[in-house]
N, C-alpha and C positions, 0 to 999 in steps of 0.2 A: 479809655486809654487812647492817646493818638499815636499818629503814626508818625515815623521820625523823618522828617524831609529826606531825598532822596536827590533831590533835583538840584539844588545846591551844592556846590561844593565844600568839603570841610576844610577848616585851620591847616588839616594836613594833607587832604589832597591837594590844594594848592601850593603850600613848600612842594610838595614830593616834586609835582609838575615845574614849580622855580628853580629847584635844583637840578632835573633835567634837562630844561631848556639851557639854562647858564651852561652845565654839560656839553650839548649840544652847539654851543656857540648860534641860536637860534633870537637876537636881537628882536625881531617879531613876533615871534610867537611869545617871549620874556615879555611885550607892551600888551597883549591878548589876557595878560595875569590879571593887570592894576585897572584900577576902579579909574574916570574918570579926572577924579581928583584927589592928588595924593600926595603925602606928606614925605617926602623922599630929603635924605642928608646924609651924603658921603662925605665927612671931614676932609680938609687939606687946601693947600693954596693952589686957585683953580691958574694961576702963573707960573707954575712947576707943574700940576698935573690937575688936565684942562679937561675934566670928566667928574673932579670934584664938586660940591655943594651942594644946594640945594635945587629941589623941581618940585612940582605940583601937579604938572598933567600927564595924562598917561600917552600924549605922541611923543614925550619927553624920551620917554624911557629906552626907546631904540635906539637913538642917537646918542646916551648915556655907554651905553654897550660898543656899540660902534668905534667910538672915540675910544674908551678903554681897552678896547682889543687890540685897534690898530698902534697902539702904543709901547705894546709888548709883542717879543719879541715869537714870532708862531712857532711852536713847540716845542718851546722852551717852558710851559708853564706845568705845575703841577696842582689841583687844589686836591686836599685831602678835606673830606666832610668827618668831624668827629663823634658828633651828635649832635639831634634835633627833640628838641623839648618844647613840647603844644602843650595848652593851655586855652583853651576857650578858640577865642578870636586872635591870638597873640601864639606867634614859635621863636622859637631862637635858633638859628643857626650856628655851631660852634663848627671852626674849621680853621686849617692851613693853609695859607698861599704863599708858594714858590714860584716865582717869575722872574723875566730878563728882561730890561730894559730896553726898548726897541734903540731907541736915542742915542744910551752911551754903552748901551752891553753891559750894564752892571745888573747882578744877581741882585736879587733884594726875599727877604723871608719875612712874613707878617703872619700872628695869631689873629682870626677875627672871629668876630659875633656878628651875626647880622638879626637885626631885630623884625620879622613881618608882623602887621595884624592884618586879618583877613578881616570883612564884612560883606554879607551878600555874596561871598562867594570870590570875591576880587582882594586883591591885595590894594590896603588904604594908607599903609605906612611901610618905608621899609630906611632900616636906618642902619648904615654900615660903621662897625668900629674896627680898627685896627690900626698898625704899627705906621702913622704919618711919618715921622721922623725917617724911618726905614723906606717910606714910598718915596719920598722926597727927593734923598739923598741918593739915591738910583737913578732919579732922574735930571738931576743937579749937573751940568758942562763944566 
């Protein structure tokens, strides 16, 4: 019989620590997750909201954060986590985000999923859906 790796992290220690860090407003320690090379896709036009699309590399990912925080509005946000469902290499994140628009002050409310898959321990995919239309329009002059 073997032994179960130990030294690896799992599908879900890694969410726990993503969700955390995001928590945390910790933009570094969130690049410290993802694997070298990673398949990253936030919907939306990156000419309304310049944090959208896609990335690939993990120096990416700070800068991802970065941009997105300072666009909203500081303590005005809320996220509520609903549930997380793992699955192998693969979790989903079901959750609420309630934020203000740094720009124009408008409120905006979006339902999301956010899709990880882990490998080796590192997040290789992360793929965000939720309410464009709703991110948009909050931040539309």
């Amino acid at each position: 019989m073997s032994t179960p790796d130990t030294t690896t992290p799992t599908t879900a220690d890694v969410t726990r620590a993503f969700l955390e860090r995001l928590g945390a407003q910790d933009a570094d320690g969130l690049g410290e997750l993802f694997a070298d090379e990673v398949d990253w896709f936030v919907p939306g036009d990156p000419r309304v909201t310049p944090w959208t699309g896609r990335r690939s590399r993990r120096g990416e990912v700070p800068d991802y954060f970065h941009v997105l925080w300072a666009a909203l509005e500081p303590g005005a946000s809320t996220v509520s986590v609903e549930a997380v469902v793992t699955a192998g290499e693969d979790s989903a994140v079901f959750a609420v985000f309630d934020h203000v628009a740094a720009p124009t002050g408008r409120a905006f409310h979006t339902d999301v999923a956010v899709r990880l898959t882990v490998t080796g321990g590192k997040i290789t995919r992360m793929h965000l859906h939720e309410d464009t239309a709703a991110v948009a329009a909050a931040f539309t002059v």
